[in-house]
C-alpha positions as CSV (number, residue, x, y, z in Angstrom):
1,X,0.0,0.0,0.0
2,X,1.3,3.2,-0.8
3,X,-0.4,5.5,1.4
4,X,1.8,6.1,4.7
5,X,-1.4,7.7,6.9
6,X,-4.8,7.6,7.0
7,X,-6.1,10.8,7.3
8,X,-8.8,11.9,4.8
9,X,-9.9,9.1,1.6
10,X,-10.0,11.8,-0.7
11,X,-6.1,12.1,-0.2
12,X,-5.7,8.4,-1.0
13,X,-5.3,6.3,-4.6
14,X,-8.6,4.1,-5.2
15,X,-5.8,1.2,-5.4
16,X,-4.9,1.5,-1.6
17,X,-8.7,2.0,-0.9
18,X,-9.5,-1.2,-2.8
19,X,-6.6,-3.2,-0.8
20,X,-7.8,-2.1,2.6
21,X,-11.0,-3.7,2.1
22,X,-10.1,-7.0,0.0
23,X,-7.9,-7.5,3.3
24,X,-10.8,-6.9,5.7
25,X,-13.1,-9.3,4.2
26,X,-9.6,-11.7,4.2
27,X,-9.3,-11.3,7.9
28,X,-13.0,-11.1,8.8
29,X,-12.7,-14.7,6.8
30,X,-10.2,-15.6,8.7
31,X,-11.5,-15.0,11.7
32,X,-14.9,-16.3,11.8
33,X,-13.0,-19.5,10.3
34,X,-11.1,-19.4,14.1
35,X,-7.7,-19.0,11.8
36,X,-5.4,-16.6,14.1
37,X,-3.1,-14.1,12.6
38,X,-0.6,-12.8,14.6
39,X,0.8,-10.6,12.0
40,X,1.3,-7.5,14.6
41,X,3.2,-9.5,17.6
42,X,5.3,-7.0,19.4
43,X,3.4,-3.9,18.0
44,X,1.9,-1.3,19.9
45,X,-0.9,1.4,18.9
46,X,-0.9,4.6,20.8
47,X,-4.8,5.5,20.9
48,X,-5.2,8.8,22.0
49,X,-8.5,10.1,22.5
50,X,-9.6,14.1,23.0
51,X,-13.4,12.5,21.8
52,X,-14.4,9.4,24.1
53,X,-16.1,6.6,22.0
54,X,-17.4,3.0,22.7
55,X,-17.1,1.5,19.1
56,X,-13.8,3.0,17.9
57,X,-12.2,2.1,21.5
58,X,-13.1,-1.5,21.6
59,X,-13.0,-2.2,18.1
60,X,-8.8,-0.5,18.0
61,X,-8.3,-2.9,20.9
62,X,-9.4,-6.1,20.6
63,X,-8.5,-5.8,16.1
64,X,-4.9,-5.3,17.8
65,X,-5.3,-8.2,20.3
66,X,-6.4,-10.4,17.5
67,X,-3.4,-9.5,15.5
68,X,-1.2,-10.3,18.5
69,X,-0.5,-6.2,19.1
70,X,-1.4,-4.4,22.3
71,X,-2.7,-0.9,22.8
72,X,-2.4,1.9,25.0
73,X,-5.0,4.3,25.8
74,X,-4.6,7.9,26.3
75,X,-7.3,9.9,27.2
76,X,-7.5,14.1,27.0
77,X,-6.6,14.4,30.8
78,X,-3.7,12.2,29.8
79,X,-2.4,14.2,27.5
80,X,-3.3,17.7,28.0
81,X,-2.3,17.9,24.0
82,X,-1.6,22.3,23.6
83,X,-2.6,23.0,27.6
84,X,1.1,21.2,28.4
85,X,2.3,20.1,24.7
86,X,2.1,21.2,21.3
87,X,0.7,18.4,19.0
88,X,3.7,18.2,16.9
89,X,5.8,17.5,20.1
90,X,3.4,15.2,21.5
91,X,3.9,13.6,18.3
92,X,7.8,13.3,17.8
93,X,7.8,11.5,21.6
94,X,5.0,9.1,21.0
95,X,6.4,7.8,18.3
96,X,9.9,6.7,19.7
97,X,7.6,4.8,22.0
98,X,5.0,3.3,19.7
99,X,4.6,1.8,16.1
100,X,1.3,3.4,15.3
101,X,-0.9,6.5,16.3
102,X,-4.7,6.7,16.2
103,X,-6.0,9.6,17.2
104,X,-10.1,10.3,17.8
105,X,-10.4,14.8,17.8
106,X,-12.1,17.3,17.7
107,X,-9.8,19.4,14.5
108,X,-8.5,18.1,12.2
109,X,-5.6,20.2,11.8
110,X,-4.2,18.1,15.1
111,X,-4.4,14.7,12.8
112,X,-2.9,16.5,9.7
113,X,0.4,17.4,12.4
114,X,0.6,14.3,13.4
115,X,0.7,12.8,9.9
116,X,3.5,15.6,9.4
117,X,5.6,15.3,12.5
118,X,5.3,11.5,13.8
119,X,7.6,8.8,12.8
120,X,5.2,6.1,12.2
121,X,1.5,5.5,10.5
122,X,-0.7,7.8,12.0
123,X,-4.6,6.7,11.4
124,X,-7.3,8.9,11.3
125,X,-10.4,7.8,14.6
126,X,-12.3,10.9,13.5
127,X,-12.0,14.2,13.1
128,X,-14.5,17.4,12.7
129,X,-13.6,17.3,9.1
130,X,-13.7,13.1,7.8
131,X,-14.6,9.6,9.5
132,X,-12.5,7.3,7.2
133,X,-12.0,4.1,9.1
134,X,-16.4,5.0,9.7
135,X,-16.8,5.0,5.7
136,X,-14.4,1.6,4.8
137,X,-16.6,-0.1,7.0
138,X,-19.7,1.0,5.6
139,X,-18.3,0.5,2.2
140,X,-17.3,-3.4,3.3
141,X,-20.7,-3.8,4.4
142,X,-22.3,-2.3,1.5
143,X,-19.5,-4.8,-0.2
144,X,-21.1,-7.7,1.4
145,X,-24.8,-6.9,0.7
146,X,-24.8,-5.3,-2.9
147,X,-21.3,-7.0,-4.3
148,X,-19.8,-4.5,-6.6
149,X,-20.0,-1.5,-5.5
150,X,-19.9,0.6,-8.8
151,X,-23.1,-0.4,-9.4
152,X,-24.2,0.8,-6.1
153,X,-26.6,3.8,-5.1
154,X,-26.2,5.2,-1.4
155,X,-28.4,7.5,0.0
156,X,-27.6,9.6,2.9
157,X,-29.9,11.9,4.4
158,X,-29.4,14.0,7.0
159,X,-26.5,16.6,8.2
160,X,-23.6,17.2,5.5
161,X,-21.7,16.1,8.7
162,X,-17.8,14.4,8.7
163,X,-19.5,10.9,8.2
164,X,-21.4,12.0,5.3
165,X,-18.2,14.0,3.7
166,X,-15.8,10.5,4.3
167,X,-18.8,8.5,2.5
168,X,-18.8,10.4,-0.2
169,X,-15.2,10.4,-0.5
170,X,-15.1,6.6,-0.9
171,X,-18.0,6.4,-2.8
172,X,-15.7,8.4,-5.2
173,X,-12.7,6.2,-5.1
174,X,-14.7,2.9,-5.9
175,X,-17.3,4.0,-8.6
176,X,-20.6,4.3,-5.9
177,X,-23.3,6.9,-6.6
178,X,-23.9,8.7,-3.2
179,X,-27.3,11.2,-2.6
180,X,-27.1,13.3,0.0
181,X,-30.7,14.8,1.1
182,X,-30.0,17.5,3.8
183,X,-32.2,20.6,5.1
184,X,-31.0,23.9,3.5
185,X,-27.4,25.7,5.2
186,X,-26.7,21.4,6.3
187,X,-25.5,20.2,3.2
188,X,-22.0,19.3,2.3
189,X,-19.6,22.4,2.1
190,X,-19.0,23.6,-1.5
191,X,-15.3,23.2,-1.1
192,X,-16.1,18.9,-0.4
193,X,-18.5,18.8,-3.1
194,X,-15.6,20.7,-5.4
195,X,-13.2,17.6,-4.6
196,X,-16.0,15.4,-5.4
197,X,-17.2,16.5,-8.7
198,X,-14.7,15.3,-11.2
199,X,-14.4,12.1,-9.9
200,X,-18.2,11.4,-7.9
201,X,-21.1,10.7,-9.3
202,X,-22.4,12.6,-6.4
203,X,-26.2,14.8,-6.3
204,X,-27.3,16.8,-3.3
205,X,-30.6,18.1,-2.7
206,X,-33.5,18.6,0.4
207,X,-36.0,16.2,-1.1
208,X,-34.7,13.0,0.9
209,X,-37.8,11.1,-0.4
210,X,-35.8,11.8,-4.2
211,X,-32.6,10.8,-2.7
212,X,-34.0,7.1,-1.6
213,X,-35.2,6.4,-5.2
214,X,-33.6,3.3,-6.6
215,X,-31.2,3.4,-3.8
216,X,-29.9,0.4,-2.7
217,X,-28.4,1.8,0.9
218,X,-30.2,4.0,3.1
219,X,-27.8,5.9,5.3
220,X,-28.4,8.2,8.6
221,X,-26.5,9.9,11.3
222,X,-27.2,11.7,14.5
223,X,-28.9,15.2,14.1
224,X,-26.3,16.8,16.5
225,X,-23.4,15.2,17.0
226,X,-20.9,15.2,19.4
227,X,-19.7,19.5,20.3
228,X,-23.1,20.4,18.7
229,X,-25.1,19.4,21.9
230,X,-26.0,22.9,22.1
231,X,-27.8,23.1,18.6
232,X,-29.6,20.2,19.2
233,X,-33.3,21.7,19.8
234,X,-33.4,23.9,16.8
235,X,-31.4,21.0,14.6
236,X,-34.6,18.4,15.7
237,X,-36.9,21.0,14.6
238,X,-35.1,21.8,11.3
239,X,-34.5,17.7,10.0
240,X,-38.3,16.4,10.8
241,X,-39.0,15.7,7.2
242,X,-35.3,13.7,7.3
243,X,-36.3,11.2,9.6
244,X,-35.4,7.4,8.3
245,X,-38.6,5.8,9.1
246,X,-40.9,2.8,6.9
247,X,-42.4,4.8,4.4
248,X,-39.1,7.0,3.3
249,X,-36.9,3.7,3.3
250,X,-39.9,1.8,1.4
251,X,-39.2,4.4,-1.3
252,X,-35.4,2.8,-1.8
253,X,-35.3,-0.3,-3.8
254,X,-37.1,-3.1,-2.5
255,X,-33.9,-5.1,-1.3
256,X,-32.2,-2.1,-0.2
257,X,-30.3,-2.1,3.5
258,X,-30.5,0.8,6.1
259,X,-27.1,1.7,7.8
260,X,-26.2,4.5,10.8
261,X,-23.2,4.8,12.0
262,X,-24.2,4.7,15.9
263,X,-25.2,5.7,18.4
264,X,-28.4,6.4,17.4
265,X,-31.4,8.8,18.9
266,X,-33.7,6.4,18.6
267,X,-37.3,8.4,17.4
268,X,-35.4,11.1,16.0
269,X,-33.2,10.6,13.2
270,X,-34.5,7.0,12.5
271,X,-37.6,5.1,14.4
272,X,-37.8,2.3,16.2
273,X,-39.0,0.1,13.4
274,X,-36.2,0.6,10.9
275,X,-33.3,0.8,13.1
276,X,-34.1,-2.6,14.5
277,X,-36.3,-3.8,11.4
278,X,-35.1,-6.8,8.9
279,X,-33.0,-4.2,6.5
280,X,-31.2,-2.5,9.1
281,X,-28.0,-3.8,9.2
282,X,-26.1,-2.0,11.6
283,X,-24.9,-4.4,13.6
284,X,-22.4,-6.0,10.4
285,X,-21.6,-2.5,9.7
286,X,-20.1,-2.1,13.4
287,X,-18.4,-5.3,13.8
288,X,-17.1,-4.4,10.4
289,X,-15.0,-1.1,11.8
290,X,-13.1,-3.9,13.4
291,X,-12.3,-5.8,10.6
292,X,-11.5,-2.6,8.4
293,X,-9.2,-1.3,11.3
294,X,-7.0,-4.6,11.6
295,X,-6.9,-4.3,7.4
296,X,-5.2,-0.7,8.0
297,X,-3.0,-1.3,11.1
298,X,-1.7,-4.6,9.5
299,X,-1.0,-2.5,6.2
300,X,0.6,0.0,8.0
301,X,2.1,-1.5,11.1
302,X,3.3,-4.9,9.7
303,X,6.4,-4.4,7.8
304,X,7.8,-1.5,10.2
C-alpha cells in the first residue's frame, strides 16, 4: 500500500482504498474460520483520544489483540495535547515509543500534524472534518450486501456532517453513486463537493424522499453530534422531514439495506422500526469497523 497515513480518503489512490478492504473481508474470513493471525506480535498502537467513543475504542483494541499487538489508551486528561504540549511535540515522543498512532479529535488540523511530525503510521479515529475508518466499513458492508460497489446507489440523508463527507469520499474512489438529502445551510460544504465532482457521481438536494429512489443503501446519522449538543433543539426541529422511518426507506429499492453509524437517537433521526427492522444492518456495519481497522493497522504496522 502506498499510502503512509490515514487521514482523509479523498487524499488516498482508489488502489490503496481497494486493498484495505479485499484485506478486511480476508481477515474477517479468517476470523470467523477461528484462523489466528498474529501478523502484529510485538506492535503497539498509541490511541489517543480528546473525543471518548465506545465502538472506535473496543473495536482498535481487541483488532490489535487479534493481530497479536497491544494498545495503549490515552485519554485528553492524559495528555493535555496544547494545555502542556504542542501536537507536533506530543507527536515526535510518541512515536519513539510506539509503532502506530490513532488519534479520535475534535480538528483536524491536530491529525494532519501528526501525519507531518510522527515517525510512524498515524490513522485517522475521527476528526471534525472526515470519518475514514467509519466510511471503509460501511463501504465493506455495502460490499457484502450489494457486491460491486460501482453499481451501487447510497443515499444519505441528514446533516452534510464528517461521516457524510468520508462516505462520499469513498463512494468516489470505488465507482458508488452517493445522494445526499440534507435541510437547506446542512449540506456538504462547496469546497467537499468541489473535490467530489470530477471524480463522484455525487447529487445533493433537500427532497430525501428523491434521494431514496432506486437506492440500494439507506444511510443516517445523529442530528447533533458530538460538540453540537447545544444546537440540538433547533437541529430536531429543522430535519423532521429527514427522519429514516418505513415509508421514506420503502421508497429505496425493495432489497435495499438501512445503515447508521451509531449511536443512534432512537425516534429522531431513525424510528424504532427501521433501526431494528429486517433491513437494518447495523450491527455487520459495526463489527465491520473492526475488521476494516485490523486491514489498515496490518497495512501500515506490519512491515515496520
Amino acid at each position: 500500500m502506498k499510502t503512509k497515513h490515514i487521514v482523509c480518503i479523498a487524499d488516498m489512490p482508489s488502489e490503496d482504498v481497494r486493498e484495505i478492504l479485499r484485506t478486511a473481508h480476508e481477515l474477517k474470513t479468517a476470523h470467523k474460520r477461528g484462523e489466528a493471525n498474529r501478523c502484529l506480535e510485538g506492535k503497539t498502537l498509541g490511541m489517543i483520544f480528546e473525543k471518548p467513543s465506545l465502538r472506535t475504542r473496543v473495536s482498535f483494541e481487541v483488532g490489535m489483540t487479534q493481530l497479536g499487538g497491544s494498545s495503549v489508551y490515552l485519554s485528553r486528561e492524559d495528555i493535555k495535547m496544547r494545555d502542556r504540549e504542542a501536537p507536533e511535540d506530543v507527536a515526535k515522543v510518541i512515536s519513539r515509543y510506539v509503532d502506530g498512532l490513532m488519534l479520535r479529535t475534535f480538528s483536524h488540523e491536530t491529525i494532519v500534524l501528526f501525519a507531518e511530525h510522527a515517525t510512524v503510521p498515524v490513522i485517522n479515529g475521527l476528526s471534525d472534518y472526515v470519518h475514514p475508518c467509519q466510511a471503509l466499513g460501511d463501504l465493506m458492508t455495502a460490499e457484502e450486501n450489494k457486491g460491486d460497489l460501482a453499481a451501487v446507489k447510497i443515499a444519505f440523508i441528514g446533516d452534510g456532517n464528517n461521516v457524510a463527507r468520508s462516505l462520499a469520499f469513498a463512494c468516489a474512489k470505488l465507482g458508488a453513486a452517493i445522494a445526499l438529502a440534507a435541510p437547506e445551510g446542512y449540506e456538504l460544504d462547496e469546497d467537499t463537493m468541489a473535490r467530489l465532482r470530477d471524480e463522484a457521481d455525487v447529487t445533493q438536494g433537500t427532497d430525501p424522499h428523491a434521494a431514496v429512489a432506486d437506492a440500494d443503501v439507506v444511510y443516517t446519522d445523529v442530528w447533533a453530534g458530538m460538540g453540537q449538543e447545544g444546537e440540538a433543539s433547533k437541529r430536531e426541529r429543522i430535519f423532521q422531514r429527514f427522519r429514516v422511518d418505513a415509508d421514506l426507506l420503502a421508497g429505496a429499492k425493495p432489497d435495499a439495506v438501512f445503515m447508521h453509524c451509531l449511536p443512534a437517537h432512537r425516534g429522531e433521526e431513525v424510528t424504532d422500526e427501521v433501526l431494528d427492522g429486517p433491513q437494518s444492518v447495523v450491527l455487520d456495519q459495526a463489527e465491520n469497523r473492526m475488521h476494516v481497522q485490523k486491514a489498515i493497522t496490518k497495512l501500515l504496522m506490519s512491515s515496520r
